[in-house]
PALO-858693 format. One record per residue (C-alpha): residue number from 1; residue in three letters; chain; y, x, z. Coordinates in nm, 2 decimals, always signed. Layout:
<vexdren NUM; ALA; A; <Y; X; Z>>
...
//
This chain:
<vexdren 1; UNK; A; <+9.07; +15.63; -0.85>>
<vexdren 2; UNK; A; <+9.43; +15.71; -1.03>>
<vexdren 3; UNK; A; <+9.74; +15.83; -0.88>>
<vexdren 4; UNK; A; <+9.89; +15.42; -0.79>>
<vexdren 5; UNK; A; <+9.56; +15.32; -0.61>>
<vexdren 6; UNK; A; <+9.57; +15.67; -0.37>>
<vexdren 7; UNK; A; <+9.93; +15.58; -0.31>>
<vexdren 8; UNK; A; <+9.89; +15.21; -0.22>>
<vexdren 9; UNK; A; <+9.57; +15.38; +0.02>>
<vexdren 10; UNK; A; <+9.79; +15.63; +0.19>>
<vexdren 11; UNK; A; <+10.07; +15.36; +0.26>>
<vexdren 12; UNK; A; <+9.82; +15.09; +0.46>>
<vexdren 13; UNK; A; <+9.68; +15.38; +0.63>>
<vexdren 14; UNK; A; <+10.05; +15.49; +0.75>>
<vexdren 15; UNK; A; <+10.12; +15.16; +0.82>>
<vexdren 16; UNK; A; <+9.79; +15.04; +1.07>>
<vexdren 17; UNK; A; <+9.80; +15.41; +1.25>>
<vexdren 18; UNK; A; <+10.23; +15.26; +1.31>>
<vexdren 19; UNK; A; <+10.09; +14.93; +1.39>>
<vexdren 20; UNK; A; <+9.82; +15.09; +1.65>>
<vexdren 21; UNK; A; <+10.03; +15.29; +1.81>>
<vexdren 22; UNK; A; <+10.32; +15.04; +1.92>>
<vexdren 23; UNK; A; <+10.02; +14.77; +1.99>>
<vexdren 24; UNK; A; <+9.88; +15.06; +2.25>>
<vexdren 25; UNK; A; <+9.91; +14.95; +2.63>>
<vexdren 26; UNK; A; <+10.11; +15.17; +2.81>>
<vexdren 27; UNK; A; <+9.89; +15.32; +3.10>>
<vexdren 28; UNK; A; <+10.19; +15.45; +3.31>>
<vexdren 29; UNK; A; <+10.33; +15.20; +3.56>>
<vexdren 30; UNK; A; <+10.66; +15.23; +3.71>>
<vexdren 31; UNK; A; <+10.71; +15.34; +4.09>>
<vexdren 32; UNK; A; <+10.83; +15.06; +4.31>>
<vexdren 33; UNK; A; <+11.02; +15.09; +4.66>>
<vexdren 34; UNK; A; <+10.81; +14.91; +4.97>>
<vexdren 35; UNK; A; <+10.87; +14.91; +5.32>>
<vexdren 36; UNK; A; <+10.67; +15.20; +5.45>>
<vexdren 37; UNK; A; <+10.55; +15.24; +5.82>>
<vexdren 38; UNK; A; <+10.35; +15.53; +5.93>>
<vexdren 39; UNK; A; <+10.06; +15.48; +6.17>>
<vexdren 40; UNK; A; <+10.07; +15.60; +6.53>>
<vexdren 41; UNK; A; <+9.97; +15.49; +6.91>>
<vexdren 42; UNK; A; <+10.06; +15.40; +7.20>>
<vexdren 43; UNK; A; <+10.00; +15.22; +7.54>>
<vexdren 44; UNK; A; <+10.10; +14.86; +7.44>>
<vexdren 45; UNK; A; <+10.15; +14.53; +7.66>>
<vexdren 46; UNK; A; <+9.99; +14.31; +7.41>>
<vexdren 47; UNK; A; <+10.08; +13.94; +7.47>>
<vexdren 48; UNK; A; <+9.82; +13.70; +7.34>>
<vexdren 49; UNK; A; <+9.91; +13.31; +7.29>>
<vexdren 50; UNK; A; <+9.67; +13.01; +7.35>>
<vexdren 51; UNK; A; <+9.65; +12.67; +7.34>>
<vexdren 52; UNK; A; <+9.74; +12.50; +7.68>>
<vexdren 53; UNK; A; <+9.65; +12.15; +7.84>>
<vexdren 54; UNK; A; <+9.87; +12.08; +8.21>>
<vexdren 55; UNK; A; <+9.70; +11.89; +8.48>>
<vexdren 56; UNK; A; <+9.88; +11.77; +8.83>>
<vexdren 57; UNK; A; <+9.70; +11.97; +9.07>>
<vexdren 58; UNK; A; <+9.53; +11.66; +9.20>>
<vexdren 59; UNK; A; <+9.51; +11.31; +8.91>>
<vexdren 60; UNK; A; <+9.35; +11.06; +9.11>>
<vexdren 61; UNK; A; <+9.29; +10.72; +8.94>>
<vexdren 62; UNK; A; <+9.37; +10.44; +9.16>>
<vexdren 63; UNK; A; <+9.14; +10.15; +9.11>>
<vexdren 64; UNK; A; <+9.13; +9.80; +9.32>>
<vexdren 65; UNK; A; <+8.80; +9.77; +9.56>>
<vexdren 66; UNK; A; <+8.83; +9.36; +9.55>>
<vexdren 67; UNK; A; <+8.92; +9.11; +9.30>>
<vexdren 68; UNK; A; <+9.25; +8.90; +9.27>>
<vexdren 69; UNK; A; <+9.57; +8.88; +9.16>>
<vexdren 70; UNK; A; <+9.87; +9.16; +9.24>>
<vexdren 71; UNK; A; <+10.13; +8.93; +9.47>>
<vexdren 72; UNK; A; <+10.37; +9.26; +9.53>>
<vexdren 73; UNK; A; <+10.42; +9.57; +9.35>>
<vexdren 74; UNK; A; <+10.61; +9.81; +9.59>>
<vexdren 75; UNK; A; <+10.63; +10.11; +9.33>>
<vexdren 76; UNK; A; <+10.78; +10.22; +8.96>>
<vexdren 77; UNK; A; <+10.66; +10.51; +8.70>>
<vexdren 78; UNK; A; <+10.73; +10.82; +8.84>>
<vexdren 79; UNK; A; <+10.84; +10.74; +9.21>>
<vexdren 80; UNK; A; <+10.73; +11.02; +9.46>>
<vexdren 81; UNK; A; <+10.50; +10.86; +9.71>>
<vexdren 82; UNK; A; <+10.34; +10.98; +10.03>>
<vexdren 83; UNK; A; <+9.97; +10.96; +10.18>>
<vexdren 84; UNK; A; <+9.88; +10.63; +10.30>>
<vexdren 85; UNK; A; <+10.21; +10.46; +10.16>>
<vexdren 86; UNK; A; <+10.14; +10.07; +10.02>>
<vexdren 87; UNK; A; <+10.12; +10.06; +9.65>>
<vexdren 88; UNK; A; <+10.02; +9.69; +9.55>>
<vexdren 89; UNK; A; <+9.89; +9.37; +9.76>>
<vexdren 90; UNK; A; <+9.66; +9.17; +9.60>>
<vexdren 91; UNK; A; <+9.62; +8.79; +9.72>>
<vexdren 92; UNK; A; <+9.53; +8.78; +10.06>>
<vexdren 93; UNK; A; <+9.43; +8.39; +10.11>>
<vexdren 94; UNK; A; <+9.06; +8.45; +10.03>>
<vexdren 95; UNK; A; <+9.00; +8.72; +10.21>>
<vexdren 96; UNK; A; <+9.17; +8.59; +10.55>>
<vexdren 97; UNK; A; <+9.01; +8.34; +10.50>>
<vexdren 98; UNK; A; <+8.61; +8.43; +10.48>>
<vexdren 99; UNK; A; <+8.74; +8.68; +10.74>>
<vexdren 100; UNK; A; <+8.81; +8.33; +10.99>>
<vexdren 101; UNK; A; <+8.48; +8.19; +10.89>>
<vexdren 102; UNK; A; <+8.34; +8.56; +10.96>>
<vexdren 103; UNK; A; <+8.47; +8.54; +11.27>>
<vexdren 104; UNK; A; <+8.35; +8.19; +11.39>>
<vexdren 105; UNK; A; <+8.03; +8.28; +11.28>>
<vexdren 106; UNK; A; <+8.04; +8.57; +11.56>>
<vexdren 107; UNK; A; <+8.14; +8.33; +11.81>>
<vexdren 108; UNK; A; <+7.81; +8.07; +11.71>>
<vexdren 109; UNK; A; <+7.62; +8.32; +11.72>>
<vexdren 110; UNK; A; <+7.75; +8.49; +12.04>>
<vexdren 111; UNK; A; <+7.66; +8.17; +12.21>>
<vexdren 112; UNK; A; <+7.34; +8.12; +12.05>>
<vexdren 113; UNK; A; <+7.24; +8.44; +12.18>>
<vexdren 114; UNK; A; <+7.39; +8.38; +12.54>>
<vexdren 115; UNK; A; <+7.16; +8.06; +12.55>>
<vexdren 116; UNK; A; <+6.79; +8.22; +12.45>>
<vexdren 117; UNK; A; <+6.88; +8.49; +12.65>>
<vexdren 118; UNK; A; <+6.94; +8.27; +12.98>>
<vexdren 119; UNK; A; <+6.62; +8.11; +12.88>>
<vexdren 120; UNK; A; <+6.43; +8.37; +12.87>>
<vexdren 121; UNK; A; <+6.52; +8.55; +13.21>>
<vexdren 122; UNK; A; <+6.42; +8.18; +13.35>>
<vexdren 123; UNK; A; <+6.11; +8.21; +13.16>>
<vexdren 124; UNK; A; <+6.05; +8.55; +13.30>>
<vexdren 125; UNK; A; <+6.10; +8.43; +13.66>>
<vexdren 126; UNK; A; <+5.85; +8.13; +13.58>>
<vexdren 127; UNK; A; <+5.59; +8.38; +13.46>>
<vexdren 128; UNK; A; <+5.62; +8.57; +13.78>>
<vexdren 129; UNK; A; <+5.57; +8.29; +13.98>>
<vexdren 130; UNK; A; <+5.26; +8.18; +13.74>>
<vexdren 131; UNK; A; <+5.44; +7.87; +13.62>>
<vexdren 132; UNK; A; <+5.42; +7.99; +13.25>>
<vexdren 133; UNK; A; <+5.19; +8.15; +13.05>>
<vexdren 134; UNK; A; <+5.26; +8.47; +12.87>>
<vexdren 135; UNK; A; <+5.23; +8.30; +12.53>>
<vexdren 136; UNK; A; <+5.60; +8.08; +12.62>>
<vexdren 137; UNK; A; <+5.73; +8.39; +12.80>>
<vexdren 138; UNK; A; <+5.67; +8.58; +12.47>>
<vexdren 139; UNK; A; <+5.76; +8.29; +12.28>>
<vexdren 140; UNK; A; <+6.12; +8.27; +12.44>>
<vexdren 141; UNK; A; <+6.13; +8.66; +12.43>>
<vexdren 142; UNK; A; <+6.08; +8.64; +12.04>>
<vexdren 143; UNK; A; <+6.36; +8.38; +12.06>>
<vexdren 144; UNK; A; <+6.64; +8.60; +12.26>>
<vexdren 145; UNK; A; <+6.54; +8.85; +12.00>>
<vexdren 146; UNK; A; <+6.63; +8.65; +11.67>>
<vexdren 147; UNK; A; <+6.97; +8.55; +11.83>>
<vexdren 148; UNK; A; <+7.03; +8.92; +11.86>>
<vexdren 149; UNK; A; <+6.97; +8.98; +11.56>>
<vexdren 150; UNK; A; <+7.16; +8.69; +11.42>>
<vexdren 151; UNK; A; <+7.48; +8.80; +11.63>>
<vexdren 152; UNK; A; <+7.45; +9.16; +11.48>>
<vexdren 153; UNK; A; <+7.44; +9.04; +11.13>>
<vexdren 154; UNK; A; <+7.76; +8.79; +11.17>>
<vexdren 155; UNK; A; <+7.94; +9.08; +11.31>>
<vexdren 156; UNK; A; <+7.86; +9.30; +11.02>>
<vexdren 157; UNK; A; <+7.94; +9.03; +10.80>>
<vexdren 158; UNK; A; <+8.28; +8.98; +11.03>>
<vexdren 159; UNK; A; <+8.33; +9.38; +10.98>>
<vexdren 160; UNK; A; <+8.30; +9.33; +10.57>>
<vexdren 161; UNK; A; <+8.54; +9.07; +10.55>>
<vexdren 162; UNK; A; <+8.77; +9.27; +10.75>>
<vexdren 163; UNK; A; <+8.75; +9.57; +10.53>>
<vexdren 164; UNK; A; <+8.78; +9.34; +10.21>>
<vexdren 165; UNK; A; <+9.07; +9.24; +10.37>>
<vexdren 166; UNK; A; <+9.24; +9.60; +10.40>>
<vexdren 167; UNK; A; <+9.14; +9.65; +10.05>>
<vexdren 168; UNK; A; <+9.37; +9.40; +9.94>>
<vexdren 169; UNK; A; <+9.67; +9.64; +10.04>>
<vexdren 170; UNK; A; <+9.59; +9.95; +9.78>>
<vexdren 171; UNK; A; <+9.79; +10.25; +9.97>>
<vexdren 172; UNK; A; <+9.80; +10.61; +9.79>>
<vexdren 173; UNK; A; <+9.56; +10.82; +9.86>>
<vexdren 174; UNK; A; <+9.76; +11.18; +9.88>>
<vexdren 175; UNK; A; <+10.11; +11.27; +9.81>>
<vexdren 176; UNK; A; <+10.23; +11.27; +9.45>>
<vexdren 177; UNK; A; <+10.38; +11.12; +9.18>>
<vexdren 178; UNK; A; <+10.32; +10.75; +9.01>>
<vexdren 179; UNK; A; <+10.17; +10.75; +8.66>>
<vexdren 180; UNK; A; <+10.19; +10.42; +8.47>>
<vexdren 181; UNK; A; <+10.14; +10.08; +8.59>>
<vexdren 182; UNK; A; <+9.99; +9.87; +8.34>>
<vexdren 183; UNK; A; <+9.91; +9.54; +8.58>>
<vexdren 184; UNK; A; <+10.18; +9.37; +8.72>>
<vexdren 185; UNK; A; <+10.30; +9.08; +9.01>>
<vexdren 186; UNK; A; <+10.07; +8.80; +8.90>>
<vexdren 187; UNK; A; <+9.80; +9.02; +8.68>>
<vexdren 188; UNK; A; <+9.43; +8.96; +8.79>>
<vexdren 189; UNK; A; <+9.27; +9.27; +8.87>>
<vexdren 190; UNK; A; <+8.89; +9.39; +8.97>>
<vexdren 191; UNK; A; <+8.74; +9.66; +9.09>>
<vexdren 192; UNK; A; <+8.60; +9.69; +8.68>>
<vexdren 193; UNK; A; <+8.91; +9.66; +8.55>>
<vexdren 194; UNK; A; <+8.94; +9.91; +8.21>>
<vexdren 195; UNK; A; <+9.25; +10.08; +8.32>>
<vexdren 196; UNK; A; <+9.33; +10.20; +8.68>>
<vexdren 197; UNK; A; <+9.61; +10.04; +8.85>>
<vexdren 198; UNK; A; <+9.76; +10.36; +8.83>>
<vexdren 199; UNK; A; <+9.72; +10.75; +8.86>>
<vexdren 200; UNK; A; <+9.91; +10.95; +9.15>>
<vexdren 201; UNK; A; <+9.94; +11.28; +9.04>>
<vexdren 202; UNK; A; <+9.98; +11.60; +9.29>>
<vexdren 203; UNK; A; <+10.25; +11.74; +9.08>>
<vexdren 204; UNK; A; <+10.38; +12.02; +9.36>>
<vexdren 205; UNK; A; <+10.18; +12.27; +9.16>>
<vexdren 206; UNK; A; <+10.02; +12.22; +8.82>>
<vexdren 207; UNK; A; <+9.68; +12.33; +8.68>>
<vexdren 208; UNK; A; <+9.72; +12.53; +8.33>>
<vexdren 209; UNK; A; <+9.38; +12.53; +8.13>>
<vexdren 210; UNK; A; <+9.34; +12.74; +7.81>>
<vexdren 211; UNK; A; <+9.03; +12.94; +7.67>>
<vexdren 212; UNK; A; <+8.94; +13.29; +7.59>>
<vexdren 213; UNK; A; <+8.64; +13.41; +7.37>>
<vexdren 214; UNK; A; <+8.29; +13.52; +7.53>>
<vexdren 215; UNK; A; <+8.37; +13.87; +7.39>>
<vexdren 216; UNK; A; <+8.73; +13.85; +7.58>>
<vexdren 217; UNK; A; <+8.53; +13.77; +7.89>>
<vexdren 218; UNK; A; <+8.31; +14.07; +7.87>>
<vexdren 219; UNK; A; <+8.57; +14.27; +7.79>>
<vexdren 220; UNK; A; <+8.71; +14.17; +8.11>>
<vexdren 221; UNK; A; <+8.42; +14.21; +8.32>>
<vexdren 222; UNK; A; <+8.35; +14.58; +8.20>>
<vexdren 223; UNK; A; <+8.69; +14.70; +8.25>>
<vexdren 224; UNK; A; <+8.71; +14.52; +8.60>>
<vexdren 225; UNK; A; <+8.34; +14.55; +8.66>>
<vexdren 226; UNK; A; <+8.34; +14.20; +8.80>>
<vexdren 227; UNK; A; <+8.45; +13.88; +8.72>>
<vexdren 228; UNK; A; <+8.57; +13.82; +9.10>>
<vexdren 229; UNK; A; <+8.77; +14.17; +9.05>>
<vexdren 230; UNK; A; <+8.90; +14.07; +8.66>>
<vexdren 231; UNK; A; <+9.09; +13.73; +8.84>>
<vexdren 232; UNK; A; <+9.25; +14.01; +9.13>>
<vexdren 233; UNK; A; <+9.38; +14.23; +8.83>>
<vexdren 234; UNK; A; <+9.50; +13.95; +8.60>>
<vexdren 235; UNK; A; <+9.87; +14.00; +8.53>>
<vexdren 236; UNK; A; <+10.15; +13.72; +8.57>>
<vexdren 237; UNK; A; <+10.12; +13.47; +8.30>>
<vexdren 238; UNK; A; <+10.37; +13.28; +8.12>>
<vexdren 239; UNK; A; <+10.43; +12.91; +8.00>>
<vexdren 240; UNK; A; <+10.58; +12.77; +7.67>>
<vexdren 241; UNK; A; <+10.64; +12.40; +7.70>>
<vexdren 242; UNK; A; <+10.58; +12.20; +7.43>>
<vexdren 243; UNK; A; <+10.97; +12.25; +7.28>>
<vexdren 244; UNK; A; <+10.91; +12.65; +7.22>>
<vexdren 245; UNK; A; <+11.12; +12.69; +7.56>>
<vexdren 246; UNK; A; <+10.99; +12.90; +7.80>>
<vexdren 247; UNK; A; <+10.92; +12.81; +8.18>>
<vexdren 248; UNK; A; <+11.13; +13.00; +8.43>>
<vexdren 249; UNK; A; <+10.85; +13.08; +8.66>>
<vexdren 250; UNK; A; <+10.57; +13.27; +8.60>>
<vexdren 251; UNK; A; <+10.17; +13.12; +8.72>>
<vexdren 252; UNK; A; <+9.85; +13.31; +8.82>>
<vexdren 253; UNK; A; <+9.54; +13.29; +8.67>>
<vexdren 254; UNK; A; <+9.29; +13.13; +8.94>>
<vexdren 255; UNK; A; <+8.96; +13.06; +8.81>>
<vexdren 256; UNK; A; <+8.76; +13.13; +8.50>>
<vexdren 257; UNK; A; <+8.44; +12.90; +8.44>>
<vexdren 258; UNK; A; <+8.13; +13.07; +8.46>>
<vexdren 259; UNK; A; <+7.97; +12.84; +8.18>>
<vexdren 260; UNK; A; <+8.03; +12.92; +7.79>>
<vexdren 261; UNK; A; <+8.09; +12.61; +7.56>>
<vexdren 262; UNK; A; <+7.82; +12.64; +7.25>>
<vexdren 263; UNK; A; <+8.04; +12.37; +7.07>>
<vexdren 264; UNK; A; <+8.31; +12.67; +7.08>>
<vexdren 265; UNK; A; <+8.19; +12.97; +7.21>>
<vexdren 266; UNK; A; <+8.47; +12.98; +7.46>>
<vexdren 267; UNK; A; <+8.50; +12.99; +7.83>>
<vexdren 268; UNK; A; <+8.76; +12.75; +8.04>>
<vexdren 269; UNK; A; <+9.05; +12.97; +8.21>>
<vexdren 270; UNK; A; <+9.29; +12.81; +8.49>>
<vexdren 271; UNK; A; <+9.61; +12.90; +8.55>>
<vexdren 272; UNK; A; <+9.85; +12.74; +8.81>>
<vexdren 273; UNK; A; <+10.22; +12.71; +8.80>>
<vexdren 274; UNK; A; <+10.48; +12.57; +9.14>>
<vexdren 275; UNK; A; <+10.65; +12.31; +9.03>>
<vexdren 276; UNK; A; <+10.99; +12.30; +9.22>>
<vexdren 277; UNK; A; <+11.19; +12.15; +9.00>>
<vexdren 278; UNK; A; <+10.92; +11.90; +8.86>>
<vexdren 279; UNK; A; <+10.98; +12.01; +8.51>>
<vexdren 280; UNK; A; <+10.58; +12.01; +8.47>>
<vexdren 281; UNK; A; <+10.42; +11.69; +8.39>>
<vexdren 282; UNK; A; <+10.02; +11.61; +8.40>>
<vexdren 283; UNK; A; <+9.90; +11.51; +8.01>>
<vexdren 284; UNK; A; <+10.16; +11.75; +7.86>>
<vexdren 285; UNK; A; <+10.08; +12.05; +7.67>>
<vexdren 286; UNK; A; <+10.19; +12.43; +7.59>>
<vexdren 287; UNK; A; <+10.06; +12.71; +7.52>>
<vexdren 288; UNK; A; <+10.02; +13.01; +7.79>>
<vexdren 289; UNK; A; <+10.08; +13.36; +7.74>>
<vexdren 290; UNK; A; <+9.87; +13.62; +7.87>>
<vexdren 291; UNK; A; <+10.00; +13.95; +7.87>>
<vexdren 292; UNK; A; <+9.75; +14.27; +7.83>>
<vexdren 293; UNK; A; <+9.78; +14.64; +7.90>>
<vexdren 294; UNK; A; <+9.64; +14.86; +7.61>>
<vexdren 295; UNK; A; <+9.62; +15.23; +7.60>>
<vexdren 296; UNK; A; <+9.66; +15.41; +7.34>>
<vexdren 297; UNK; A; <+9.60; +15.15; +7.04>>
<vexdren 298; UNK; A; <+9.74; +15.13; +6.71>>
<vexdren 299; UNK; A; <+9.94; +14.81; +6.62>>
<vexdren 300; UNK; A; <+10.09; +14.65; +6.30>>
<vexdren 301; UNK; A; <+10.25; +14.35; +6.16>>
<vexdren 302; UNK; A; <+10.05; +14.08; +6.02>>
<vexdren 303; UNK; A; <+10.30; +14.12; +5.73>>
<vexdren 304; UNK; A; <+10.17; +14.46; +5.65>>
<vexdren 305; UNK; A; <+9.80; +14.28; +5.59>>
<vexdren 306; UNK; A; <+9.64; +14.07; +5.32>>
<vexdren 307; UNK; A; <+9.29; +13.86; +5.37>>
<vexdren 308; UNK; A; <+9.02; +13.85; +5.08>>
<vexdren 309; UNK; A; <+8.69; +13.65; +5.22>>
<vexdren 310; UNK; A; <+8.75; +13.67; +5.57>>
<vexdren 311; UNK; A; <+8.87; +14.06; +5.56>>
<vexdren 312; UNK; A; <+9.14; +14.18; +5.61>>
<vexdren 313; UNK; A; <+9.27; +14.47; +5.41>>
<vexdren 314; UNK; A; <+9.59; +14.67; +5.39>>
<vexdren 315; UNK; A; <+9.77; +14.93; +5.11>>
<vexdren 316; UNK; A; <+9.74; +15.27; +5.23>>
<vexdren 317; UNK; A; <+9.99; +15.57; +5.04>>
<vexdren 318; UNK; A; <+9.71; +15.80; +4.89>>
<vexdren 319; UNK; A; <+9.88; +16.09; +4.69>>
<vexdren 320; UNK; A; <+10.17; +15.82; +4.65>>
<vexdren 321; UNK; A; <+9.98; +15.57; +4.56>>
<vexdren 322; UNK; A; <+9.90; +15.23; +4.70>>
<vexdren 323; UNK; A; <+9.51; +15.22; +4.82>>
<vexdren 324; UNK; A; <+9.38; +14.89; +4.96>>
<vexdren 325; UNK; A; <+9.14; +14.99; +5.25>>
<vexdren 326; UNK; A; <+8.96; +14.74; +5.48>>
<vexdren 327; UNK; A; <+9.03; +14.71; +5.86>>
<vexdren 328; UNK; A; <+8.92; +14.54; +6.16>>
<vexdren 329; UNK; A; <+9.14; +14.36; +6.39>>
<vexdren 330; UNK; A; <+9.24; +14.19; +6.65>>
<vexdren 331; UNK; A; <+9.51; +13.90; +6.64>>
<vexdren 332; UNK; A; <+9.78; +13.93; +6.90>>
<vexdren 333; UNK; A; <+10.17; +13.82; +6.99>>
<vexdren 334; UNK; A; <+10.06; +13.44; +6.85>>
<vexdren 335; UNK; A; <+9.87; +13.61; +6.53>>
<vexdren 336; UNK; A; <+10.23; +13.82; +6.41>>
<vexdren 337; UNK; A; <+10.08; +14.12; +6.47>>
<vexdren 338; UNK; A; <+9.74; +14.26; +6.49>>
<vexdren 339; UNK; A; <+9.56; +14.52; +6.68>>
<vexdren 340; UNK; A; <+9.35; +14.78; +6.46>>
<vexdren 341; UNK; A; <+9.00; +14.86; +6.61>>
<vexdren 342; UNK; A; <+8.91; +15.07; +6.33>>
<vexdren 343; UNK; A; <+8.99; +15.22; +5.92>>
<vexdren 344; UNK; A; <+9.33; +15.35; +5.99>>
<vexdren 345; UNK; A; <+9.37; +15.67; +6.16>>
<vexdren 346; UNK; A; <+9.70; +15.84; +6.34>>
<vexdren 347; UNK; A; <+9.97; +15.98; +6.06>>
<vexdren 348; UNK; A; <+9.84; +15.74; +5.74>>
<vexdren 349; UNK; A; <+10.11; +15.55; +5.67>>
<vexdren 350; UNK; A; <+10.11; +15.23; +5.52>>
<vexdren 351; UNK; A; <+10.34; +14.93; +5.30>>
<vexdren 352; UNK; A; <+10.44; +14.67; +5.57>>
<vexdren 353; UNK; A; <+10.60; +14.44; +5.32>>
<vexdren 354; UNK; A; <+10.54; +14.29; +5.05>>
<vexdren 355; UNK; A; <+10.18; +14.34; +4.94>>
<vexdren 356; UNK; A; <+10.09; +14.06; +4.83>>
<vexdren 357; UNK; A; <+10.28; +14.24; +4.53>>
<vexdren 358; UNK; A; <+10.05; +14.51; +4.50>>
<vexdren 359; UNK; A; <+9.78; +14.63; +4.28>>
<vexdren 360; UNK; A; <+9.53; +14.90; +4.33>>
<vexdren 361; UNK; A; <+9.69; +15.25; +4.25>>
<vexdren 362; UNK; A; <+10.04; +15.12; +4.21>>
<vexdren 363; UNK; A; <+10.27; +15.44; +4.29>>
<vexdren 364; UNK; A; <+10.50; +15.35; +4.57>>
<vexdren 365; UNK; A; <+10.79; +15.50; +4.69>>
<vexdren 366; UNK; A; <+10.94; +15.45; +5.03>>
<vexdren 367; UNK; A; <+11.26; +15.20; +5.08>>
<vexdren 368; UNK; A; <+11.51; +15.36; +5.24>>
<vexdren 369; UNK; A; <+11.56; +15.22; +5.60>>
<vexdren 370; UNK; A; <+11.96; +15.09; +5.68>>
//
C-alpha cells in the first residue's frame, strides 16, 4: 500500500469515528420540575358520591274501578289534595240506573218471600191438624226457602250496584300531591285503562334510593357488628339535585335491603329527606352524598394517578428519580381523590401533576410551591 492510499485510509476512518460520535444518543435526560406531595395520614371524613333516584314517600297510581266516561274533573297537575277529596266523576246514568232496577228487584223479591213464607206457616198449621201431608208441608217449606234465597241474592246484587255507583266518584286515597292527568272531561276510561288516571304522591317527605357495593356492606356490618346497629351509626347524608345545587337539609339513611342484585352486585340503600318547602319532586334524580369517618388513612388526588389495564400506578421520587409503583385504591369525593389501601407508605413522596408526562427514571425535581 503506498503513502496516498494510507492517507485516504486514515481520513475515512477520522471521518466515521466524527460521524459515530455526533450520531450517539445522549443517555442523560434533563431534570424537570413536577408538583411533589409527600405522603402522610390522617383521620379523614371521606365523602363518597352516588347515583340517586327520589320517590314521594307514598306514589299511589289512581286507576278507575268501573267503566265510562270522565263528566268532571275537579283537580290540575300538582294541586295538593287531601284524603278522601273527589278527584273525577265518571258518568253516573248507568250506574243509577241498574242500581233502580237493583233495588226493585229487592222489593219483588221481598214480596215473593213474604208470600211462601205466609203459606207455609198455614201449611204448618194444616199439618198439625192432619189436613196435609208432610210431603206439601215440606214442599211449601222448600218454597219459603228459595224465596229466601232469592231476596238475599237481589240484595247483594242491590249492594253491587251501589258500590259501582260510589266508584264512579274516584276520591284520593291519602294526602299528597297530583301527578299528571292524561284523560280528560269527556275521555272513556276503564278499570284497564294503560295509564292511571293519575298518581298522588306523598311528597311531605321523600324516599332517596342509591346503592353501595357488597364489600361496602360488610364493611359496615364488621365495624358496626350489625346491620340494625350500621343504620343507628350512619351519619347525616346530603343531597345534590339534579343542577349541582345542593339541598339545604340534610336526610337519614333508613333502611338498607337485605338482598344483593347479581345483575350488579349492589345492595339498595334508602335515605329520606322532609320536604318543607316542596323543592323535592318524585321521578327526579341526584346523587347523595355519604359522608365516612376514616382513621388514620392515606389520601391523594386522582390527578397524582395514571391507569394501565385496570391498575392504577403512580410516580414515586427514588434517589430523585420518578419510579412508577402500583397501588390499590379506593375512589372517593365523586372519584377526585382516592384512598390508598396499600404500596405507598408514610414519608414517600410522590408527583401529583402531571404524569402523564413521565417516563420511568425521569429525574425530577420539586416545583416550588407559591
Amino acid at each position: 500500500m503506498n503513502i496516498q492510499n494510507v492517507t485516504i485510509f486514515i481520513c475515512i476512518m477520522v471521518l466515521l469515528l466524527l460521524w459515530g460520535c455526533n450520531s450517539a444518543p445522549s443517555e442523560t435526560q434533563q431534570a424537570a420540575e413536577y408538583s411533589i406531595i409527600k405522603i402522610a395520614s390522617a383521620d379523614q371524613t371521606i365523602s363518597s358520591s352516588y347515583p340517586a333516584t327520589i320517590r314521594g314517600r307514598q306514589d299511589i297510581e289512581i286507576y278507575p274501578q268501573v267503566s265510562g266516561i270522565v263528566t268532571r274533573l275537579y283537580v290540575n297537575e300538582g294541586q295538593q289534595v287531601r284524603n278522601g277529596q273527589t278527584l273525577f266523576v265518571i258518568d253516573q246514568v248507568p250506574y243509577q240506573t241498574a242500581l233502580s232496577q237493583a233495588a226493585a228487584n229487592v222489593k219483588a223479591a221481598e214480596a215473593a218471600f213474604a208470600s211462601v213464607k205466609l203459606a207455609y206457616e198455614s201449611n204448618h198449621k194444616l199439618f198439625e191438624e192432619n189436613v196435609i201431608s208432610d210431603f206439601e208441608l215440606q214442599t211449601s217449606r222448600n218454597a219459603m226457602l228459595s224465596a229466601e234465597a232469592a231476596l238475599l241474592q237481589a240484595k247483594a246484587s242491590e249492594a253491587n250496584a251501589l258500590n259501582s255507583l260510589s266508584y264512579t266518584i274516584v276520591k284520593s286515597p291519602a294526602d299528597g300531591v297530583v301527578g299528571v292527568l292524561p284523560y280528560r272531561q269527556g275521555a272513556l276510561v276503564a278499570p284497564n285503562i294503560a295509564q292511571p288516571l293519575t298518581t298522588v304522591s306523598d311528597n311531605s317527605e321523600m324516599y332517596v334510593y342509591f346503592s353501595i357495593t357488597e364489600n361496602q356492606l360488610l364493611n359496615l356490618v364488621r365495624s358496626s357488628g350489625s346491620k340494625e346497629e350500621a343504620l343507628k351509626s350512619m351519619p347525616a347524608i346530603e343531597l345534590q339535585l339534579n343542577d349541582k345545587t345542593m339541598y339545604d337539609e340534610t336526610g337519614t339513611v333508613e333502611a338498607i335491603s337485605g338482598v344483593i342484585d347479581l345483575k350488579t352486585g349492589t345492595v339498595s340503600v334508602r335515605g329520606v329527606f322532609p320536604n318543607r318547602k316542596g323543592l323535592l319532586h318524585s321521578g327526579s334524580s341526584g346523587n347523595v352524598i355519604l359522608p365516612v369517618q376514616r382513621g388514620s388513612c392515606i389520601v391523594i388526588p386522582q390527578t397524582a394517578t395514571y391507569e394501565m389495564q385496570d391498575k392504577v400506578f403512580v410516580y414515586k421520587i427514588v434517589d430523585a428519580k420518578a419510579k412508577s409503583v402500583q397501588i390499590t385504591v379506593e375512589r372517593v369525593n365523586g372519584g377526585k381523590e382516592y384512598i390508598v389501601n396499600s404500596g405507598l407508605n408514610v414519608g414517600d413522596e410522590i408527583v401529583s401533576e402531571g404524569v402523564g408526562l413521565l417516563r420511568e427514571d425521569t429525574p425530577v425535581i420539586a416545583k416550588p410551591v407559591n
